[in-house]
N, C-alpha and C positions, 0 to 999 in steps of 0.2 A: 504494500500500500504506500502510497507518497501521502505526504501532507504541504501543504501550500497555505501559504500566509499573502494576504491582501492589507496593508497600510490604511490610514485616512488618504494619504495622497492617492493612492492609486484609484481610491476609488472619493472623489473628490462632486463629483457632477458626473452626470448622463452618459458624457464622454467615454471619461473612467470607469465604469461599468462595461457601457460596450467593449472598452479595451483588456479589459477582466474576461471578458468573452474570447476576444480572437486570441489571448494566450491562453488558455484552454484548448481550444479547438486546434495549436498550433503545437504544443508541447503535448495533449492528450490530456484526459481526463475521468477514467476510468478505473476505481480502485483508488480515487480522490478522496480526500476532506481538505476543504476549505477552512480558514480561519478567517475571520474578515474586523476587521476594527470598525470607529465609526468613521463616515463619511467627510471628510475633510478637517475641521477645524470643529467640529462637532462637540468635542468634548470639553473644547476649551468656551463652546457658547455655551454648554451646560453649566460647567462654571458659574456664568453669571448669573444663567438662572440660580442656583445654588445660593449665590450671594446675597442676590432680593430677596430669597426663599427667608434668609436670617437677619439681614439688615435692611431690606427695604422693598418691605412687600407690595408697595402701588405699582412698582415696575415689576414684579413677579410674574403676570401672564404677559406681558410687551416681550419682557426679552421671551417667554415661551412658544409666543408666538413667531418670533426670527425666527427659533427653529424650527417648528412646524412650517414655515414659508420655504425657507432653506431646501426642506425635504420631498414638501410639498414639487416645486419645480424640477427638483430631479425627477420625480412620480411624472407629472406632464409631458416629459420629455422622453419618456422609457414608454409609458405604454398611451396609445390614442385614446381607448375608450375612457371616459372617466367611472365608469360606471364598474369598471373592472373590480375585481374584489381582492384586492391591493389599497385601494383607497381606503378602503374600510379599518383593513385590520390592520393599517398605519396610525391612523384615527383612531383606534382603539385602544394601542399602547402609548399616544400621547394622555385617553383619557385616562388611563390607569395612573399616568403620573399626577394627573391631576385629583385624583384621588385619592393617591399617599398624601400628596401635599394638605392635603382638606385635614385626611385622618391620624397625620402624623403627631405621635405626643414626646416624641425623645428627644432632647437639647444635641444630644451627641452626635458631632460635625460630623464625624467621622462616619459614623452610625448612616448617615441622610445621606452622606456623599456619595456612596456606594450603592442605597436606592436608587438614586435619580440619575447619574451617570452611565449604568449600565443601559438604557436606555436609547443612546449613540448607536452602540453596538448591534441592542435587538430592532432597532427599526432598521438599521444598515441590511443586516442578515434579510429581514423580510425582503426588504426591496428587490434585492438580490437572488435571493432564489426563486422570487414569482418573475422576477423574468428571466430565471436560466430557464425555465420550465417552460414559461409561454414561446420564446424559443427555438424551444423542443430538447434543451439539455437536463431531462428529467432529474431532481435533483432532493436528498432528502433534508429539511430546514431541522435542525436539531437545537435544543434549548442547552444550554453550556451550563449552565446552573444546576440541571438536572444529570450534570455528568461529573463535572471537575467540582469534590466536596473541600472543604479548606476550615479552617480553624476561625474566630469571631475576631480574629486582628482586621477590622475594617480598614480599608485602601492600602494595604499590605500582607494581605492573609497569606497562612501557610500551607502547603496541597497536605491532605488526608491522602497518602501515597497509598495506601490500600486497600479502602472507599471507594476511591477513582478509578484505579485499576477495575475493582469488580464492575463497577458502572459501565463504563469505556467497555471492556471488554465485552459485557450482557447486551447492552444496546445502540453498540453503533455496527453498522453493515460495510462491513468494508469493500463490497462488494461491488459498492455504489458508488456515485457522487453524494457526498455530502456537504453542505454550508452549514458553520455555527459563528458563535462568536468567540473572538480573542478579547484578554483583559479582566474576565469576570469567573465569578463561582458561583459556592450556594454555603453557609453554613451548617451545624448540624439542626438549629432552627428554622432552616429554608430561609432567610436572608440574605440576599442578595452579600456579594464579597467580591473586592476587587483584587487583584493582583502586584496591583504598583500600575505607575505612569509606565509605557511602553512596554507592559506586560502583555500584548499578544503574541512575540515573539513566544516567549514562556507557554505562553495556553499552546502554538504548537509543537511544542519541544513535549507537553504532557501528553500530548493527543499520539505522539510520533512515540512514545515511551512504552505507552499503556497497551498498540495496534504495532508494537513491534514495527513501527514503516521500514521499509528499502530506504527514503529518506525526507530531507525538511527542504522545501524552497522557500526564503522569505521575496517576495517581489519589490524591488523599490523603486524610487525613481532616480538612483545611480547604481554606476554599471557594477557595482559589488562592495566589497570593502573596501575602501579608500585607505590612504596611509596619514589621511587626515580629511577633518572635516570641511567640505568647500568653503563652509560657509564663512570658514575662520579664517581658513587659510589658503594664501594661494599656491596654485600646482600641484592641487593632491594628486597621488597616483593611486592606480588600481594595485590591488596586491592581487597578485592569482591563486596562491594557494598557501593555507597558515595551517598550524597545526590546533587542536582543543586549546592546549596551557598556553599558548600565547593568545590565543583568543581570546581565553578567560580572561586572561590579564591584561588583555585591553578592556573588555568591558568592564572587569572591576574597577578601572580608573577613570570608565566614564564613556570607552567608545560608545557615539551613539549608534550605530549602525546595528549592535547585538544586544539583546537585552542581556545584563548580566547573568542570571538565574536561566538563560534558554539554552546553554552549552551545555549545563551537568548533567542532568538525565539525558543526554542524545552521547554524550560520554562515552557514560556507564556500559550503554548498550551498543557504541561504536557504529552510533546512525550520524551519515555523512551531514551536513548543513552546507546547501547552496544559497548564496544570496546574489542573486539576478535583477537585472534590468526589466522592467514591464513595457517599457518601452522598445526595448529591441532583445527580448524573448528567448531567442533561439542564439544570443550569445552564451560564451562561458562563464563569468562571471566570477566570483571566487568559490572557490571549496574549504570548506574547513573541516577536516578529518583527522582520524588519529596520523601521525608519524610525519605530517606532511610540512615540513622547512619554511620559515616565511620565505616568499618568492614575490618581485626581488627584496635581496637584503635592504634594505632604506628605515631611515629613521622616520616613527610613529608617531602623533603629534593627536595628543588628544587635549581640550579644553573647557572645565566646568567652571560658569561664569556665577554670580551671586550666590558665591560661598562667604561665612564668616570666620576671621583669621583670629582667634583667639589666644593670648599670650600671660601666661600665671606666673608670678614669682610668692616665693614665701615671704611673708608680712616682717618677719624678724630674721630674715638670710638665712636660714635653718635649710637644709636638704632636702629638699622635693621625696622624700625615701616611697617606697609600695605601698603604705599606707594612706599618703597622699593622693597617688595617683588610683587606687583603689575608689576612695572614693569622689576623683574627679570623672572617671567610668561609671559610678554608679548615677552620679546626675545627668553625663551625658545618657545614658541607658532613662533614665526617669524620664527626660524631657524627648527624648526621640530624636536625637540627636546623630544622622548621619556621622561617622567619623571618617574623614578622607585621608592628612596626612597628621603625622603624631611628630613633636621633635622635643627632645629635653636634657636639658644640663642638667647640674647639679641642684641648683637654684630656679630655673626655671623647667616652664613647661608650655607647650607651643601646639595648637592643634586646630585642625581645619575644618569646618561641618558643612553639611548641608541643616539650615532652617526650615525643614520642608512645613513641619506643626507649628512653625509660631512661636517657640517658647524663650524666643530669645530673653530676652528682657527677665524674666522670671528665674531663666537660667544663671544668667546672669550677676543675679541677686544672691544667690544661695553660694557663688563663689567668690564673690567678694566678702562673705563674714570668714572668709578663709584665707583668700589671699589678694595681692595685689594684682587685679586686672587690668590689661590693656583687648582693646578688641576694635577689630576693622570688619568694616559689612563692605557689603558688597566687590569683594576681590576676587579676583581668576586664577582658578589653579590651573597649572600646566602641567601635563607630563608627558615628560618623551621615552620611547622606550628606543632603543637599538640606537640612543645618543650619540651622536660627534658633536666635537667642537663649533663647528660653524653652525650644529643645528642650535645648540644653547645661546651664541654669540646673538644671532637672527633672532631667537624669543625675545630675547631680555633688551634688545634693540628700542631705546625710548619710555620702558618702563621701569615704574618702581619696584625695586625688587623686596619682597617682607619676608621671605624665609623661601632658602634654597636647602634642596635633600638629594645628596648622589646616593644610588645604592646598586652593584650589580651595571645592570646594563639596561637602568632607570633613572633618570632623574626628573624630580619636581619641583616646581619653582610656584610659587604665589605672587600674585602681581597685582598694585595698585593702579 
C-alpha cells in the first residue's frame, strides 16, 4: 500500500484539487490513502475564529463566515450543480461548529482549539473525495478520529500506539483508494485531539506504520528537500537523497519540510519517505531511507524565527550546580516551554524556547525569585548542520550575535 500526503498549498482552490487529480491519475492510485490537510491558509483563518470565539465575540460569525465563503467558492468551482449533495454536508459540518460554539462550557484554550480547528481538515476531506468520486475515482472518505486514538494533551497529543494499530488495521481497506485527514485524532472520551502544527506529515507516517505501506509520498510545492528554506535563504539546493538520522536531525532543529515526529515510526519499520513536487509529479525528488548519505554533501541551513533567548545567573555568584538546573527544567516543563538550544557556565545559564502557550511572563516571574534574568523575545535561531567557515561567516553577516554553540558537525547561533 502507499500512502500520500496533500498540504494546505496543494490543495489551496479548485485549481489545486484538480491538480491533486492529474497526480493520481499520473503516478497511480490504487492501494492508496490519502492524507489531506486543510485547504490553504485555512487553519490559520480558524484561528481567528478561535480568537473572537474568547475575546470578541461580535466578530465570531464575520470571520466564520470568511471561511465558509472561502470554501464555499472552491465548492462552485468543483462541481456545477448546486444542488449537489456536497453543498449540504459542507453546510452541515460548519453547522456542527456552530453548535459547539453555542454549547461549549470549558474555558480551556486548548480544550476548544482542537474542537474547532479540526474542522479545516474535515470539510477539506469532504470536498475532496465527492469529487474524486463524481469523477469516477471511486474513493473511501474515512473519519481520522475514529482511527488515530491519542492521549487528552490537547494540540499536542500523544498516539495510543496500540488502539490505532487495532483501528487502522480492522477498518481501513487497503485495497482501495482512500481520503482522511492529516493533523487530528480522537481521545479516549471521543474529543477531538490535535497533533501539533504541521502534524499531517505525522498522521501519514501512523497511517504508513499501522498498513505496513511499500511507502510515504509527502507532495509539496518544492521539488523535495531543500538544503534550506527559500524563503530565508537564497540558492537553496535540492538534496536527493538523506538518510533517517540526518533527517531527524534536521527536523529536530526545525527543518520545515519534515515534520519532526513523521520519521520514527517509518524508521522502525524501514518505510522509504518520498517528498515530491505536485507540480511536476513524475520527478525524483528526495528519498529518505535507511543507509542513504546526504547527497550532495553541502551545508544545511535551517531557521526558527520568534524564539525567546533567555539568560540566568545566580543572585549571589554561587554555581548554577543540578539542583538549579533541575528545577529551571521543571518550570520550563510547567509552563510548556519548547527547549531549542541549552548553554551554561559555571554561573550562568542560557536557553532558547519556543513560546508557543503564552506563558512567558509568568515564566518569567517564578525565575527571577531565583535568579538574575536577562531575556530577549523575538530572536532567530540558526542552525547549520554539515558547517564551513564561509557558511557561518555569510549567517552572522550584519547580525547581532546572542549566543553561539559548535558541537560535532552542528552549529547554532541566535540572532538579534
Amino acid at each position: 500500500m502507499h500512502v500520500f500526503k496533500f498540504g494546505g498549498a496543494s490543495v489551496k482552490d479548485a485549481n489545486g484539487v484538480k491538480n491533486l487529480v492529474k497526480v493520481l491519475q499520473k503516478v497511480g492510485y490504487n492501494n492508496t490513502l490519502v492524507v489531506v490537510s486543510a485547504m490553504g491558509k485555512t487553519t490559520n483563518a480558524l484561528e481567528v475564529v478561535l480568537d473572537n470565539y474568547f475575546n470578541n465575540k461580535k466578530e465570531l460569525q464575520s470571520s466564520l463566515q470568511d471561511v465558509k465563503k472561502y470554501h464555499n467558492s472552491i465548492l462552485l468551482d468543483l462541481f456545477e450543480n448546486e444542488n449537489h449533495p456536497v453543498f449540504s454536508k459542507v453546510s452541515a459540518l460548519f453547522k456542527e461548529l456552530n453548535i459547539f460554539f453555542d454549547r461549549n462550557k470549558s474555558p480551556d484554550y486548548n480544550f476548544v482549539y482542537d474542537q474547532v480547528i479540526c474542522f479545516g481538515e474535515l470539510v477539506s476531506t469532504t470536498i475532496i473525495s465527492y469529487y474524486l468520486n463524481d469523477i469516477g475515482l471511486k474513493n473511501n472518505w474515512l473519519d481520522v478520529r475514529e482511527l488515530i486514538k491519542t492521549d487528552s494533551y490537547y494540540r499536542s497529543a500523544k498516539v495510543d500506539w496500540e488502539a490505532t494499530q487495532n483501528l487502522i488495521s480492522t477498518k481501513v481497506n487497503s485495497k482501495t483508494l482512500n481520503i482522511t485527514q492529516g493533523f487530528i485524532g480522537s481521545d479516549d472520551h471521543n474529543f477531538t485531539t490535535s497533533l501539533g502544527r504541521e502534524g499531517s506529515d505525522y498522521s501519514a507516517a501512523i497511517f504508513a506504520y499501522c498498513l505496513n505501506a511499500k511507502d510515504v509520498t509527502i507532495w509539496k510545492d518544492v521539488p523535495g528537500v531543500l538544503n534550506a528554506d527559500p524563503r530565508h535563504f537564497e540558492n537553496a539546493q535540492l538534496l536527493h537523497q538523506i538518510s533517517y538520522r540526518e533527517a531527524i536531525e534536521l527536523a529536530f532543529y526545525g527543518a520545515s519540510v519534515i515534520h519532526p515526529k513523521t520519521l520514527q515510526p517509518l524508521q522502525r519499520k524501514e518505510i522509504p519517505l518520498y517528498v515530491k513536487s505536485f507540480l511536476n509529479p513524475e520527478a525524483n525528488g528526495t528519498c529518505v531511507a535507511k543507509g542513504k548519505d546526504l547527497e550532495p554533501e553541502i551545508p544545511c541551513f535551517i531557521v526558527k524565527k520568534n524564539e525567546v533567548l533567555i539568560s540566568l545567573s545566580s543572585l549571589d555568584f554561587s554555581f548554577i550546580m543540578e539542583d538549579s538546573i533541575r528545577d529551571i527544567f521543571n518550570l520550563l516543563h510547567q509552563y510548556k516551554m519548547k527547549v531549542d538550544v541549552i548553554q551554561n557556565s559555571a554561573i550562568s545559564f542560557s536557553v532558547c524556547i519556543d513560546n508557543n502557550y503564552n506563558n512567558l511572563e509568568t515564566l518569567l516571574q517564578q525565575l527571577r525569585a531565583k535568579f538574575k534574568v536577562t531575556h530577549y523575545e523575538n530572536v532567530s535561531l540558526f542552525t547549520i548542520r554539515h558547517y564551513n567557515s564561509n557558511a557561518i561567516k555569510t549567517l552572522e553577516q550584519n547580525k547581532t550575535v546572542l549566543l553561539k554553540q559548535v558541537f560535532g558537525d552542528t552549529v547554532q547561533i541566535v540572532t538579534k
